[in-house]
N, C-alpha and C positions, 0 to 999 in steps of 0.2 A: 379162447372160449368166450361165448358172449356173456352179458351179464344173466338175463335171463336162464342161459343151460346152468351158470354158477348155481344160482340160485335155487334151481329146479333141483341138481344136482345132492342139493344139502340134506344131509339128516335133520329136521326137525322137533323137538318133544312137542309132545299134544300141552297146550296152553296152560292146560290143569295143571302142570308138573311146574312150569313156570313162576304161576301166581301162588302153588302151593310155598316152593324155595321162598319167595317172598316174605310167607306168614300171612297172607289174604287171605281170609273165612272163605270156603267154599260158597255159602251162600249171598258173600259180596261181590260174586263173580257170574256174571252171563256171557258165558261162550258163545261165540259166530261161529260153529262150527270147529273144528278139533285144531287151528290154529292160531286164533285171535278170540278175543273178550272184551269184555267192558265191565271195568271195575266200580263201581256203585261208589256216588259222591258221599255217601252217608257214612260210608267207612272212615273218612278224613275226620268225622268226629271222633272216632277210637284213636284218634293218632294226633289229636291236640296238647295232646303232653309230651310228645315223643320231641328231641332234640334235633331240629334238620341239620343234615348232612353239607356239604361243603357243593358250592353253587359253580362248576366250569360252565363260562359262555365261550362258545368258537365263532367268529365272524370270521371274515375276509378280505383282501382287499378290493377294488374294484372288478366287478366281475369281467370277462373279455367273452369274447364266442365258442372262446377254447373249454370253460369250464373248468375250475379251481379245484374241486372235489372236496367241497367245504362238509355238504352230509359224510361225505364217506372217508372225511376225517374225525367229523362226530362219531360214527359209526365203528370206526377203527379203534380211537383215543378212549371209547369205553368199553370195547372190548379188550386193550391191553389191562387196562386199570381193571378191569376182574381176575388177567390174569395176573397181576400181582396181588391178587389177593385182596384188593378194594373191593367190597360189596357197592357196585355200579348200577346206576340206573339210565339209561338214552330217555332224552325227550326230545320230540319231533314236532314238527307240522305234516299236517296231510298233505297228501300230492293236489293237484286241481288237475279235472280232463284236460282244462285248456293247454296247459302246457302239454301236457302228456301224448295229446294229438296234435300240437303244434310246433314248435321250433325245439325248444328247451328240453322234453323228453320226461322221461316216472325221474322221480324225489327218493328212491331207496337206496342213495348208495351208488357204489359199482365193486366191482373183481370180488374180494374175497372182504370186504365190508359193505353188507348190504344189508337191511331188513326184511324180514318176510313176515308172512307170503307175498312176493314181492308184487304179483300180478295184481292180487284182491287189493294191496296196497295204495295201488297207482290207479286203481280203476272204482270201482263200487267202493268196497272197503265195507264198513259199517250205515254204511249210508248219513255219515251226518251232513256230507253238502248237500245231499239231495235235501235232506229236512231242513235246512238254513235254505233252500232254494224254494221250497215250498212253502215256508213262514213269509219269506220276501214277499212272494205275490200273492199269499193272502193278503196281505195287506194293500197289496198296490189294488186288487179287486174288491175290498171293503172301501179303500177311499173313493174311488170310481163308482161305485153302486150309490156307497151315500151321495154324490153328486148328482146320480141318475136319476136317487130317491128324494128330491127337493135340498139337496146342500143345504139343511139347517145349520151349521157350524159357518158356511160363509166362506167357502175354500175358492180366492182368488187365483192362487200359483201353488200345484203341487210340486213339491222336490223332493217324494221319494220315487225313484229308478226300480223297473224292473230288473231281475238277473236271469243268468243262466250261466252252468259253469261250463263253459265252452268259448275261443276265440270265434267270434262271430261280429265282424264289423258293420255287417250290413244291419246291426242292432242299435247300432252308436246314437243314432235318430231315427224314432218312428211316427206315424203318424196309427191314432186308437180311437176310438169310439165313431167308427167310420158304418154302422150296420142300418142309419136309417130311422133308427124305431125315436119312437117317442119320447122327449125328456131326454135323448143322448147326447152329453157333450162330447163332440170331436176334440181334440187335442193332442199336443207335441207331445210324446213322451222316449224313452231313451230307455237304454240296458247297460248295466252293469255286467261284468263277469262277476261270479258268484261269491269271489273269497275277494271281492272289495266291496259288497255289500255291509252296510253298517249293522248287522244283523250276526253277522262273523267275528266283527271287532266286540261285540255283544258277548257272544258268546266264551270268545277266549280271554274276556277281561272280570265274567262275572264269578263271583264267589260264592255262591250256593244259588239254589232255585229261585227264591224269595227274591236274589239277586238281580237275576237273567228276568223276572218279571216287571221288577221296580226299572228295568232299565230299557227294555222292551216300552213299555209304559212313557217313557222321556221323549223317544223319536220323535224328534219334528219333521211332519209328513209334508207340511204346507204351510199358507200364509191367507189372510183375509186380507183385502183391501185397505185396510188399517195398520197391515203391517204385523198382527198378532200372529203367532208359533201357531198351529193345532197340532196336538200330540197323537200318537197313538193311544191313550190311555181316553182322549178324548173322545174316537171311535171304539171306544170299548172294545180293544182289539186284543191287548196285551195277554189276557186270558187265552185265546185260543192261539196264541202265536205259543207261547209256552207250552202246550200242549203239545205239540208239533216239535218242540226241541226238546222235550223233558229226555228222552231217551238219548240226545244227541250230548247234551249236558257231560253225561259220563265220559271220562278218557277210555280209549281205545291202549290194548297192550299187544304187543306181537312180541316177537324174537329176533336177536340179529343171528346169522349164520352159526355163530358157535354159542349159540343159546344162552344169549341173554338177553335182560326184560329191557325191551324199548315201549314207551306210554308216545303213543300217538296221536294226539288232538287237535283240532282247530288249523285255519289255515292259510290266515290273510297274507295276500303279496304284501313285499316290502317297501316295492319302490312306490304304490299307488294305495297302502294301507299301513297297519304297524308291525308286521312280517313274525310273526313271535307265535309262537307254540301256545296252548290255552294257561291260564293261570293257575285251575284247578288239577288239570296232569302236572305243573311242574311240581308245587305244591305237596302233591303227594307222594312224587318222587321223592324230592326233602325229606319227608319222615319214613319213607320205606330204604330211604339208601342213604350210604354214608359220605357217597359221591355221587352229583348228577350233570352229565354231561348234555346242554342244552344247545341250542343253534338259532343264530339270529338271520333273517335272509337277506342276499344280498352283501356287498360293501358295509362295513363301521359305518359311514356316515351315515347312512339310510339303516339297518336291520339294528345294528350295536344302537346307534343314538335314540330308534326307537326303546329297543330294548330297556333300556338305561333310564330313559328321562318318561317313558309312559310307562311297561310294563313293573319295572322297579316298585313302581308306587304302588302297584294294586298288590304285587307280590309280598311287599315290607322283606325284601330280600334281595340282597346286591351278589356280585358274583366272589368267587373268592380268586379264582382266574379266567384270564382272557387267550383265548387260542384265534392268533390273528394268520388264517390261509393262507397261502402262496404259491405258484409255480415260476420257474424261471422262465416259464413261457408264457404267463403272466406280465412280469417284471419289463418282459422283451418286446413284450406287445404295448405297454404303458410306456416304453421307450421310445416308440417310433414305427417300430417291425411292422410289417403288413402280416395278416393272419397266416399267411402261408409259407415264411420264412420264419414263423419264429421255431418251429425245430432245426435252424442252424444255429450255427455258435456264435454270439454276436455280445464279446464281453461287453462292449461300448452302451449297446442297448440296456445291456443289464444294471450298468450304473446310471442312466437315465431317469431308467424307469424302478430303481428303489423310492425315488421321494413320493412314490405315492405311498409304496409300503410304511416306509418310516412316518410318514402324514397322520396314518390312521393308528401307528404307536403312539406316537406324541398326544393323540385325542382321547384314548383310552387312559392315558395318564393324567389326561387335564377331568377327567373323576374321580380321582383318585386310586386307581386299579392298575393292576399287575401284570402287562402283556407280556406273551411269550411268540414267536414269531415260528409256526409249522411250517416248513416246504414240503411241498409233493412231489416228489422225485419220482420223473420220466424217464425211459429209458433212452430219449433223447439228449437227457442233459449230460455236459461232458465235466470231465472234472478238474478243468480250465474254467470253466463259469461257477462249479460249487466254489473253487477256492476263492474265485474275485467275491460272493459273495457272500462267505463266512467273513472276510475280509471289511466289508460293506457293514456288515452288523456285528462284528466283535466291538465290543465295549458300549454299545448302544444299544441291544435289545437280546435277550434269553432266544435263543433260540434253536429248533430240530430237524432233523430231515426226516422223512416221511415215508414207509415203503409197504403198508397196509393195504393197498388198491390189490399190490400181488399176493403178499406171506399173513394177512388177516390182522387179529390184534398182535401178532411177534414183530409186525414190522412197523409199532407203534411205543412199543415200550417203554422207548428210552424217554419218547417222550411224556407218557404217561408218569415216570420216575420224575422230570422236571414239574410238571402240572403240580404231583403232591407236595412237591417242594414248595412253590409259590404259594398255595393253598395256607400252607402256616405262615404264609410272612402278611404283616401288617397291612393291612388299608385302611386306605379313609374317603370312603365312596360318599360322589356329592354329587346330584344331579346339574346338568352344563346351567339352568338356568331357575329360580325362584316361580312356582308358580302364580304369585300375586303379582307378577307384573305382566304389562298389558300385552295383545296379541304382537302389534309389534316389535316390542323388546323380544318376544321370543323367539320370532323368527331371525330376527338380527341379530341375538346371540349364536343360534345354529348356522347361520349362514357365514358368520365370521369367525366363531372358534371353531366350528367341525369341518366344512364344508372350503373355509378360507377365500371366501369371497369380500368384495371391496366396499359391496353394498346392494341397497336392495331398492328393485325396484316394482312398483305396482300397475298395473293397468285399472282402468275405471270401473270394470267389475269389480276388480278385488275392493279398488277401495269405497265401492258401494256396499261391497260385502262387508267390509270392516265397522262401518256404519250402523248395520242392520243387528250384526250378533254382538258388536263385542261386549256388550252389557248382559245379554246372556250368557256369553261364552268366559265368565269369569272365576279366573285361576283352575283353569282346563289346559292341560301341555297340548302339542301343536303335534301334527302329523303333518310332515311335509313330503308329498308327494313329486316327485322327478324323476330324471333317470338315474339308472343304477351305475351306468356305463363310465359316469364322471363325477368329478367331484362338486361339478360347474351344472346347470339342467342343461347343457347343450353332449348330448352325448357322442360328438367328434371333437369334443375339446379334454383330450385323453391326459396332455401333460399340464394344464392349467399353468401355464409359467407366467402369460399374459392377465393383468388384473381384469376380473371379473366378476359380473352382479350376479342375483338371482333375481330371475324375471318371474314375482309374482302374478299368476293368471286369474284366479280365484280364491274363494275363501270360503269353504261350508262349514259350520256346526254339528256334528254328530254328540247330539243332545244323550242320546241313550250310552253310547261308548265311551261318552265324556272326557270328549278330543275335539279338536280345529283340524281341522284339512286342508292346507296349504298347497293349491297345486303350481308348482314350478314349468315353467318352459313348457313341450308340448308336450303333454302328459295325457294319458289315455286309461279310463278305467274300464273299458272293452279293447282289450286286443283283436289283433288282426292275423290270420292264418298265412305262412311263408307262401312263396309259389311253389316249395312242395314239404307240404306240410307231413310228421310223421305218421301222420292217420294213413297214409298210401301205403305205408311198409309194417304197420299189424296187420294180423292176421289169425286166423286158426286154421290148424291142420287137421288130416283126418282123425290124429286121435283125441282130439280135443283139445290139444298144447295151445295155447297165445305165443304168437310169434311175434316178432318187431317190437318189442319196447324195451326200450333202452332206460 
């Protein structure tokens, strides 16, 4: 059965019933309808005394084309933990169309770990990217107008990017103010996809309204010929971009399949932003549960080291455990395997390709935190490759097997019994690097304790960019944007055994998210549609059903 019939399939409660079990005031709650809500930030002041709950992150290791099933180990691992009796809470990121209609496929899960309504999930939702996608280009149409209207501020190079949340390449470079009339400057301009707009990383970083405005407000839009920032705050923008988000502001709550509360918010890629769930859903999670199961996107080195070294800081919150992904078909594919051999049995591969596994345990520990290592168990894998690699990780890392895809949170238990376990034992979480020290030192700690590169290098962009910001950009963490695929930016260098740099391309400021953006290798913040992209196989039938999304 596919994911969607599962889903369709499910008994649901009406949302009320959900946030009621909670202890959420009816009137801190606006339903979307008899399935989802959005729970009002102002209730987080009722819950500033309250003792937050115990913080699981699940990452994983490098992702392959096979897909790990890192949500729908979230998914599962806080469905077991209620049923042993842990008052749980999921937090998530939102799906983005782009993927949805392109390669990658909906963010809810799969089999008998899923979120719903899985459809409105993966597709509309609440509409908060549409309202991050509407704040974007007000503003990219406020800076263009004042330009049109006599550029009193002096705007020599605009560098804020239009969005849209859709893979669409033919947006990479555009050419704008092409209509003729009077007073129009023509000029280069470019698209973001929407959940890498600095607008997103705003949103899921800010701590109340006052927040998301003072931060909004920061954006630097452009530059004068002198070299001087113009802000948003400068075009007296900030007011009405906030407007436009106030409703988006609030987390989003749905249900997983056996009814419980998943907080849905926010939803920057990982590998080309800081890939993390909003601050104020985790947040509240914290004080409404006693466990909250969170997810970083992507590979540790990219989602966990965002997670860890940006997110950490705004949250004033470390994890208590770490649930680090895996399939052996995974392991098999970081080995060597070509994608279409790794469901055969190939123990050789499987001991190849652990050092990536064990790579991203070693790096979770160099924070000082507690990995446990999950497998997702395939009905391919044989139990000649489980035992090589129980074998592989006995004595050096906690670890479970995983069988929640089919039998829901029961085929997660055992693990969820270990989670609680680590959860009491001691840490001493320290983020990988000191923010007072300079843009380079930070990149060259990431590049060499997480990533395990030999060194770094820059091209004459970057180091004109390092130039221009680093005096602004001071004791800001670093968001370093590459591929998810490796641990290297070159995403066919799968086993990194050969030393290797990372090839700094660029360097921006996001003044308002208050982060560095380091893009690595060839890195792309508009994707591109496959040659047959999943938008060919949705569909609706005659009864109204969406069909094809996976």
């Amino acid at each position: 059965m596919e994911d969607i019939e599962i889903a369709r399939n499910a008994k649901l409660k009406n949302i009320n019933e959900i946030t009621s079990n909670l202890g959420i005031p009816e009137d801190e709650v606006e339903p979307y309808g008899k399935y989802k809500a959005k729970i009002s930030i102002n209730y987080l002041n009722q819950l500033k005394d309250k003792k937050d709950g115990k913080l699981i992150l699940v990452t994983a290791i490098n992702p392959t084309p096979l897909g790990e099933g890192k949500t729908t180990t979230s998914i599962g691992l806080s469905d077991a933990l209620n049923k042993i009796n842990k008052k749980t809470i999921l937090t998530l990121r939102e799906p983005s169309l782009g993927p949805v209609f392109g390669i990658k496929g909906g963010a809810t899960g799969g089999g008998h770990s899923q979120v719903a309504p899985m459809e409105d999930i993966n597709l509309h939702f609440t509409g908060d990217i549409h309202a991050i996608t509407s704040a974007n280009n007000l503003l990219s149409a406020i800076i263009d107008n004042h330009i049109f209207q006599g550029n009193e501020l002096g705007f020599d190079k605009v560098v804020w990017k239009r969005c849209v949340d859709l893979n669409d390449r033919a947006l990479r470079k555009v050419e704008i103010g092409l209509s003729g009339e009077k007073n129009m400057s023509p000029r280069e301009d470019s698209f973001d996809i929407t959940v890498a707009s600095e607008i997103m990383a705003i949103l899921c970083l800010a701590t109340s309204i006052e927040d998301l405005k003072r931060r909004l407000g920061n954006i630097i839009v452009g530059y004068t010929k002198e070299s001087k920032p113009i802000t948003c705050h400068d075009l007296k923008a900030e007011g009405s971009l906030t407007v436009l988000l106030k409703d988006a502001l609030n987390p989003n709550i749905v249900q997983t399949l056996e009814n419980n509360p998943a907080i849905i918010h926010g939803g920057p890629f990982a590998n080309i932003a800081h890939g993390c769930n909003s601050v104020l859903a985790t947040k509240m999670a914290l004080k409404l549960g006693d466990y909250v199961v969170t997810e970083a996107g992507f590979g540790a080195d990219l989602g966990a080291e965002k997670f860890l070294d940006i997110k950490c800081r705004n949250l004033d919150k470390s994890p208590d455990a770490v649930v680090i992904v895996a399939t052996l078909r995974a392991l098999k594919y970081h080995g060597g395997v070509a994608k279409e051999n790794v469901n055969l049995k190939n123990t050789e591969a499987i001991k190849e390709g652990i050092h990536n596994l064990l790579k991203h345990v070693e790096n979770i520990r160099k924070y000082g935190l507690n990995p446990i290592v999950a497998i997702n168990k395939f009905t391919s894998d044989t139990e000649e490759e489980l035992d090589v690699l129980k074998k592989l990780l006995e004595g050096k890392v906690e670890y479970s097997l995983l069988e929640n895809w089919a039998k829901g949170g029961e085929g997660a238990i055992y693990l969820a019994k270990k989670v609680v376990n680590i959860c009491e034992k001691e840490k001493d979480f320290k983020p990988i690097y000191e923010l007072s020290g300079s843009i380079r030192e930070k990149i060259e700690t990431i590049a060499k304790e997480i990533y395990g590169a030999t060194g770094i290098t820059y091209s004459e962009q970057a180091i004109y960019d390092l130039e221009k910001i680093e005096k602004l950009a001071k004791n800001m963490p670093v968001c370093i944007a590459k591929t998810q695929y490796s641990f290297s930016d070159d995403p066919k260098n799968l086993l990194c055994k050969e030393p290797f740099n990372i090839n700094v391309t660029s360097i921006e400021i996001k003044n308002g998210a208050e982060f560095v953006v380091v893009k690595a290798g060839k890195i792309m913040t508009m994707p591109g549609l496959p040659k047959n992209p999943a938008a060919e196989k949705i569909d609706i039938d005659e009864s109204g059903n969406i069909i094809g999304i996976f």
